[in-house]
C-alpha positions, 0 to 999 in steps of 0.5 A: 510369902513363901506359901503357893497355896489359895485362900479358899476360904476368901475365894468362897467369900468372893463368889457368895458375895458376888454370885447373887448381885445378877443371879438374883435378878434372873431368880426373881425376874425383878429383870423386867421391872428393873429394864423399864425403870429411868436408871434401871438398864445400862446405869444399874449394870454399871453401878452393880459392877463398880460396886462388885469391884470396889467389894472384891478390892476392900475384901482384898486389902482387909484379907493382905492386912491381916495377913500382914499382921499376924506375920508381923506379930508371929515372926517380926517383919523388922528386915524387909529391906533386904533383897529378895534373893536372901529368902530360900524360896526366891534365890533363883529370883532374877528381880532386884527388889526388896522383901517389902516390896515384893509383899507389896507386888503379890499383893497387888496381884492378888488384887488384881486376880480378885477383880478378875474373878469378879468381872468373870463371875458377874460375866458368867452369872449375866450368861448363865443366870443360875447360880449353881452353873456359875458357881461351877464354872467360876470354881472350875477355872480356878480347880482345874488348872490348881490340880491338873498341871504338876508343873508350877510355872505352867499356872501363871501361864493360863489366861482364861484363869485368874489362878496365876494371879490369885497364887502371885508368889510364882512371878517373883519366885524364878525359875527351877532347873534340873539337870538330866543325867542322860541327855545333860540339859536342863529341864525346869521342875517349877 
């Protein structure tokens, strides 16, 4: 819980389980034939994106179980009743709730930023319609900002990018101060 790293590998996941389900539509022009069907238009679409999200959202919990899991065999999870605050990484935490629950809320977030990137990549591959430009643009938005800003709080606060969410620890972390010897004020570092 106390990591701020990304999950690349269930990113990967998400975008070559997503990435084709318009993409490939374009690549083989079944487009055309799927317009003129009963069903084919505007009900085709929106069972295509129900399904991408019910996907992304399974994907999700199976990626936060596991995680769990092996936590709970590694260390043992038995004090997930005491308040946030007694964890190092979360002692500036201004939130008054438990471990648990805490767990629960990044959880959430992670969900939340997986659907997110989902409707951005079937967005981007309805726009682009080639998979490698929508590959690109959909891993920009996450790289970009994860490599460019040295300052932590500054990647929850980008909304084009589902980077703040994907990386949902830093909304129940708080913020760090320094203090400047020169000028005595205090300046945040994360």
């Amino acid at each position: 819980m106390t990591n701020m790293h990304m999950d690349w590998l269930f990113i990967l996941l998400i975008l070559l389980l997503i990435t084709p389900i318009f993409c490939e539509e374009f690549v083989s022009e079944m487009n055309i034939t799927i317009h003129t069907q009963i069903y084919g238009g505007r009900y085709s679409a929106i069972c295509k994106i129900i399904i991408s999200i019910i996907i992304a959202i399974f994907l999700s919990i199976i990626n936060s179980t596991i995680e769990y899991v092996f936590f709970f065999n590694k260390y043992g999870l038995e004090n997930g009743n005491f308040p946030l605050q007694s964890l190092k990484f979360f002692s500036n935490s201004n939130k008054e709730i438990n471990i648990i629950c805490t767990y629960l809320g990044i959880v959430l977030l992670k969900i939340l930023g997986t659907i997110y990137l989902t409707i951005l990549i079937l967005f981007l591959s309805v726009l682009a319609r080639r998979y490698a430009f929508v590959l690109l643009i959909s891993t920009s938005t996450l790289l970009l900002p994860y490599s460019i800003f040295n300052l932590q709080s500054t990647k929850y606060r980008i909304p084009v990018s589902p980077l703040g969410f994907l990386l949902s620890t830093g909304y129940y972390m708080g913020d760090k101060y320094q203090l400047d010897p020169l000028t005595r004020e205090k300046i945040m570092i994360t």
